[in-house]
Each structure stands twice: as structure tokens, then as C-alpha cells.
LOPAVO-783139 format. One line per field, with one value per residue (C-alpha): residue in three letters; x, y, z. Coordinates in Angstrom, 3 decimals, decimal comma, padded with zeros to 6 digits, always signed. Each point is the difference from the previous one (the first is absolute). Last residue first. Example, Ala and Ser with C-alpha at 12.3 -4.5 7.8 and 13.67 -1.06 7.14 Angstrom:
BEGIN
residuo	[ser:ala] .
east	[+013,670:-001,370] .
north	[-001,060:-003,440] .
up	[+007,140:+000,660] .
This chain:
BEGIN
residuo	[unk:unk:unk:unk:unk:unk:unk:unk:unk:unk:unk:unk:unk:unk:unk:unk:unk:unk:unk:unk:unk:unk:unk:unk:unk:unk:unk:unk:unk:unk:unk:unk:unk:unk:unk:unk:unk:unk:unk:unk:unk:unk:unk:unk:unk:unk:unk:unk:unk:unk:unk:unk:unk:unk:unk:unk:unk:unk:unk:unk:unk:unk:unk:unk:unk:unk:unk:unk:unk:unk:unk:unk:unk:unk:unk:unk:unk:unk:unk:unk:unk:unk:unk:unk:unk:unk:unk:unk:unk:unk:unk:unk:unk:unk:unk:unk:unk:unk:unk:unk:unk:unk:unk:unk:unk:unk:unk:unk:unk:unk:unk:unk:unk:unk:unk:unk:unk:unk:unk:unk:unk:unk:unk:unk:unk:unk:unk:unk:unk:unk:unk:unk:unk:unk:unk:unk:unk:unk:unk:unk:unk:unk:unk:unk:unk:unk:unk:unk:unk:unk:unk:unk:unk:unk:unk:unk:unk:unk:unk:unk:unk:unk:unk:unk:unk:unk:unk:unk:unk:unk:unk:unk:unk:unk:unk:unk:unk:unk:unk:unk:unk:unk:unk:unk:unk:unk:unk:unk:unk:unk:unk:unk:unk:unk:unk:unk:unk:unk:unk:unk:unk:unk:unk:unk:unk:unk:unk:unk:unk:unk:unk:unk:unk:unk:unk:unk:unk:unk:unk:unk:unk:unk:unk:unk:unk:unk:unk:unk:unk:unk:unk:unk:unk:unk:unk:unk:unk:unk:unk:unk] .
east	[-000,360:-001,647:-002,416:-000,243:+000,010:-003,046:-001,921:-000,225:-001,246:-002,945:-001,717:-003,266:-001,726:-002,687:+002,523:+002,152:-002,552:-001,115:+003,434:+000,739:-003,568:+001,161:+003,335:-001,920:+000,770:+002,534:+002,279:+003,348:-001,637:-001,731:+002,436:+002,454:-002,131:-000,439:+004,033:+001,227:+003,005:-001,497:+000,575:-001,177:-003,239:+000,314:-000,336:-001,959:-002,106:-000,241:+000,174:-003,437:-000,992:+000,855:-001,955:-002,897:-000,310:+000,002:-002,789:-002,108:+000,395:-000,422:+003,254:+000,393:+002,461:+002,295:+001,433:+004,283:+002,409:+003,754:+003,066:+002,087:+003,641:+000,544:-002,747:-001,004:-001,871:-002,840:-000,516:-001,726:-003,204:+000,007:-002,981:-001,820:-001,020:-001,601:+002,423:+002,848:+002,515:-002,358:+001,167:-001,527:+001,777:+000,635:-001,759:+003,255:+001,003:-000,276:+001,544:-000,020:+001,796:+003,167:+000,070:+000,285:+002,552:+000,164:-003,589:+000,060:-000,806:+000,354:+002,021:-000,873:+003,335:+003,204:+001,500:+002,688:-002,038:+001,703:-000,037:-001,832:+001,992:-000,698:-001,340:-003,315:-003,096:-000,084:-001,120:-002,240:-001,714:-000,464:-001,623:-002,403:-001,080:-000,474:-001,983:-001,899:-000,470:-001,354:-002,454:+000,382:-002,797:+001,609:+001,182:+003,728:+002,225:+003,282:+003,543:-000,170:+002,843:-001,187:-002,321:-001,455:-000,966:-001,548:-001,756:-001,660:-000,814:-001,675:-002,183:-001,085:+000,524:-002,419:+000,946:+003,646:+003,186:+003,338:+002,547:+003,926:+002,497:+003,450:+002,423:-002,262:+002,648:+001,608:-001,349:-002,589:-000,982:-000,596:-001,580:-002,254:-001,334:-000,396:-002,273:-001,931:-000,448:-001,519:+001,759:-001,357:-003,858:+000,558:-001,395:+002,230:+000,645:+003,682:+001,009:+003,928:+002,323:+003,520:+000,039:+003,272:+001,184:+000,800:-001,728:-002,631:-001,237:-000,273:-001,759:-002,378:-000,914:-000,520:-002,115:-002,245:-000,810:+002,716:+000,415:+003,246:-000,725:+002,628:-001,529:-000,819:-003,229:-001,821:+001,512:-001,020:-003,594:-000,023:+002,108:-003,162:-002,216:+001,318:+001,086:-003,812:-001,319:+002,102:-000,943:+002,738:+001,625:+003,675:+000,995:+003,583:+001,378:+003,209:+000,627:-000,141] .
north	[-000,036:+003,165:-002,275:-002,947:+002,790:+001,754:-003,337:-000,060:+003,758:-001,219:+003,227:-001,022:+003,234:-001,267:-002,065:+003,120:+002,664:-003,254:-000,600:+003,928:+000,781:-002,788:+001,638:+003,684:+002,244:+002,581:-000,310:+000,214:-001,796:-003,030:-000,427:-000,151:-002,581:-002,301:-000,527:-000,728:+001,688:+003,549:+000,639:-003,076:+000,280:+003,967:-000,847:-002,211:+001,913:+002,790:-002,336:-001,264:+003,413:+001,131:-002,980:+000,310:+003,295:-000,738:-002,459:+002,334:+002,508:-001,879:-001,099:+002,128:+002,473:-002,769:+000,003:-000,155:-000,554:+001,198:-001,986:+001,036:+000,906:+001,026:+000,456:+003,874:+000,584:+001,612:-003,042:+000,450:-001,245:+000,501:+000,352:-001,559:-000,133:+002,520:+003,692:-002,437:+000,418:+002,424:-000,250:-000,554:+001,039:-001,874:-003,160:-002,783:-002,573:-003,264:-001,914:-003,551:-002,071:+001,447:-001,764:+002,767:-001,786:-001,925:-000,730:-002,156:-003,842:-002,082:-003,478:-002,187:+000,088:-001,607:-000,543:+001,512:+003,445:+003,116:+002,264:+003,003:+002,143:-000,634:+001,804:-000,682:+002,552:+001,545:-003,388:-000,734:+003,417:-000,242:-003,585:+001,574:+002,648:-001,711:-002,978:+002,679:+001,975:-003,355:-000,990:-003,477:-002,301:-001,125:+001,743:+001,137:+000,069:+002,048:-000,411:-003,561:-000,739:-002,074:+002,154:+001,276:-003,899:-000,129:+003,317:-001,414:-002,966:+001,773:+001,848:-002,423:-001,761:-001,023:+001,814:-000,166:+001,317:+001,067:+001,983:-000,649:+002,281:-001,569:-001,321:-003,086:-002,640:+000,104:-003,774:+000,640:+002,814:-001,704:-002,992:+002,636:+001,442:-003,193:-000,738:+003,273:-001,168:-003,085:-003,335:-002,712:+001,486:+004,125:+002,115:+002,897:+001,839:+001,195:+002,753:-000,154:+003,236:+000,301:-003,766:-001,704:-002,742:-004,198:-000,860:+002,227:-000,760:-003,794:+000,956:+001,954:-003,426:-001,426:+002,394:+000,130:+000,887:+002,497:+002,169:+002,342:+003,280:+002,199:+003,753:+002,212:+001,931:-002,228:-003,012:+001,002:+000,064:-003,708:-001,575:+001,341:-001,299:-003,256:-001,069:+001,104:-002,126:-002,755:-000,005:-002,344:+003,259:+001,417:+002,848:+000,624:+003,727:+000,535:+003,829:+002,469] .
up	[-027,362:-001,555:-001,824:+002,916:+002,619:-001,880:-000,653:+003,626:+000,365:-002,024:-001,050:-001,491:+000,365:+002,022:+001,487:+001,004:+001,836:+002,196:+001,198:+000,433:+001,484:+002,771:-000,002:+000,957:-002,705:-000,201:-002,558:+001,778:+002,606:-001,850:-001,587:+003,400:+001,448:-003,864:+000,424:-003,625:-000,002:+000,258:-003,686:-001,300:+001,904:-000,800:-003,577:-000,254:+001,732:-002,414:-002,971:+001,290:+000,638:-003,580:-001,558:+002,322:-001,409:-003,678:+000,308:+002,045:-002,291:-003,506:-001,541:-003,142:+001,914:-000,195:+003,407:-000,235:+002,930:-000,696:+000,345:+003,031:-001,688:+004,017:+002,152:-000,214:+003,976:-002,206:-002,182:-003,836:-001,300:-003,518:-001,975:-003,372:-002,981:-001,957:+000,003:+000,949:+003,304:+001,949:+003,319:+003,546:+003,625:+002,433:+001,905:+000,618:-003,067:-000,491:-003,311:+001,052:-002,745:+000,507:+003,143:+003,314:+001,969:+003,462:+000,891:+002,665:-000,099:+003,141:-000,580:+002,857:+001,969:-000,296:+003,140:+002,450:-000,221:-001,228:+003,138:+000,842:+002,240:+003,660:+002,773:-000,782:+001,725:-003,318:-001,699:+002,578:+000,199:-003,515:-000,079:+002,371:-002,478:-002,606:+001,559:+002,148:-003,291:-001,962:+003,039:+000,833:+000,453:+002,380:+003,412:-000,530:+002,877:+000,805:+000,915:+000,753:+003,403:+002,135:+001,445:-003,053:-000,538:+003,129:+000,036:-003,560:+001,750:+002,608:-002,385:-001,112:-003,733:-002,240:-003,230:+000,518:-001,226:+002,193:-001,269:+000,438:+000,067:-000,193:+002,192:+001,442:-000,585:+003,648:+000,184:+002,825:-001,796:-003,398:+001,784:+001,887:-003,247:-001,603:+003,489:-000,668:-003,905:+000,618:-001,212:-001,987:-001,307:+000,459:+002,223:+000,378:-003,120:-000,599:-002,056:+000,482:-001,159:-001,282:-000,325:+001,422:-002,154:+000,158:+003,154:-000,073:-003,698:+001,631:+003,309:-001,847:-001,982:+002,507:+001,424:-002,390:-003,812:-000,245:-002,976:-000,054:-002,314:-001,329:+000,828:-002,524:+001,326:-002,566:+001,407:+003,099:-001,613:-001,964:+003,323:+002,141:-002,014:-001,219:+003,271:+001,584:-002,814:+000,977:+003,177:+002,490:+000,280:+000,479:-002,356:+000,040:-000,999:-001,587:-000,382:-002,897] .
């Protein structure tokens, strides 16, 4: 987990970006300009700075050169811009951005340049000085949410139902039960929405890793759980 700070005068570009680092379970510092950037500056040091450049008070390649200037640039900053050239993007990298994302931004370059950041850190994460925006994680599996991996099926009553049981043997895991009444369709979207409850709760509530350890692309993922009305956010609030 790091502390990443989002700085954008968009706040649908805030909103996304904070809504899918959140995901990877990051803690999430929203910036509006760079004022406000200024302010989380002066009282922490963000493990990682996504900064767009054209912003309304103060651009992002003159923040950058303040935070030089003032020997405050010591972490990894990444520039944002939809309009910017490619000699503002040199600029930037010459003053010391790491890397440069061209808006709309693709998810994997987001991903993947936020990991390069993060690696290229020399320092431990640290708690910040201020109290963040709360982000929910899943920390428990609620009694309430009985989810269980795909095993094996077994007969508990000759004309009810079956048991659903968990190859990797969770501890005093309560079992998941399909009537075999429901028709098939409805019985099977209730074993894969357990399923991915499940692994949402299992894999902290990181919609990347889901999507790996059950192999579907995240935008398959995202579409995969609102037709099954999986609300991950309802999840943290029940295993909260």
C-alpha cells in the first residue's frame, strides 16, 4: 500500500483515477490544484505524485520546478495531460518527472506506470502527517457473506439441495447452498456471484488481482459483477 496524490483540476479524472488506485489499495490524496498540492506537500511526503499539467492557478511544469527549486521533489512524480507537446513533456522529464501520461489514460499504462514509481522509491511507505479520506478495504470475511471457491459438489439431502465446499479448506468456512429447485440459470449466477465474492474478499478487494486469479479481463470483471449485482462496496461495509 502506498500514499499516492492525485492532482487535477477534473473532477472526473480525480474520481477515476482515485476509484481504481483505490482498488489496487492505495490511500488516496485528492488535489484540486496546485494549491492545494502545495498544502499536502508541506505537511507529508506522498509515495507517488500524479500531476496533470494544465491546470487554472498554477501549471503543473511550474509546480514541478517550485518543488525542485525547493529540494521538495523527492518522490516520483507523473505528469498528466491531454493537450500537452511533446516538448512539454521533455520539459517536465527534464526537471525531474519520471514518466508522462497522455489523457485519456489507458488503465495498464496507469497500472503500470504507478508501478514503476513505486519501485523506483527508496523509501518505506510512511503513515501520512494527516488524516486521509477514509478508503475502504475488505478486512474480514462477515458472517453474512458465505463465498466459497469452485470444488467439488455434495449431496447433503436426497431433495434439497448441495454443498459447495473450498479446495484451499478456509477454516470453520460456512458452506454455500443452491437449492436444486432454482432453475439453471438462476442457480448458476448464484454460485458465481458467491464465487467472486469470494475472491473480492479474498484478494483484499483489489478488482487487478481478481481479475487475475480468475482470469478475465477487468473490464469483463466490472461488467461480469453488475449483471450479477455484486457491489464490492457493500462488501467492505459487511466485512468492515
Amino acid at each position: 500500500m502506498a500514499n499516492i496524490l492525485v492532482v487535477d483540476d477534473e473532477m472526473g479524472i480525480r474520481e477515476l483515477l482515485s476509484e481504481i488506485l483505490s482498488d489496487e489499495g492505495h490511500v488516496i490524496l485528492i488535489a484540486e490544484n496546485a494549491q492545494q498540492a502545495r498544502d499536502v506537500r508541506a505537511t507529508s511526503t506522498p509515495d507517488l505524485v500524479l500531476l496533470d499539467i494544465w491546470m487554472p492557478d498554477t501549471d503543473g511544469v511550474t509546480l514541478l520546478k517550485e518543488w525542485q527549486r525547493d529540494g521538495l521533489l523527492t518522490m516520483p512524480v507523473i505528469m498528466m495531460s491531454g493537450h500537452a507537446t511533446i516538448d512539454t513533456a521533455v520539459e517536465a522529464t527534464r526537471i525531474g518527472a519520471m514518466n508522462f501520461l497522455e489523457k485519456p489514460i489507458a488503465l495498464q499504462k496507469l497500472l503500470k506506470a504507478v508501478q514503476q514509481g513505486l519501485s523506483r522509491g527508496k523509501e518505506p511507505v510512511r503513515p501520512l502527517a494527516f488524516q486521509p479520506r477514509p478508503v475502504p478495504l475488505i478486512s474480514e470475511v462477515s458472517a453474512n457473506v458465505h463465498t466459497q471457491h469452485i470444488v467439488s459438489t455434495t449431496l447433503i439431502s436426497p431433495a434439497s439441495s448441495a454443498v459447495v465446499g473450498d479446495i484451499n479448506a478456509a477454516p470453520a468456512a460456512p458452506g454455500f447452498t443452491v437449492p436444486f429447485e432454482l432453475p439453471l440459470r438462476e442457480a448458476r449466477d448464484a454460485f458465481e456471484r458467491a464465487y467472486f465474492e469470494h475472491h473480492l474478499v479474498r484478494e483484499g478487494g483489489s478488482m487487478t488481482r481478481v481479475a487475475e486469479r480468475t482470469g478475465l479481463e477487468r473490464t469483463h470483471l466490472y461488467r461480469k459483477l453488475k449483471q450479477l449485482g455484486v457491489e464490492p462496496s457493500k462488501l467492505v461495509k459487511r466485512g468492515g
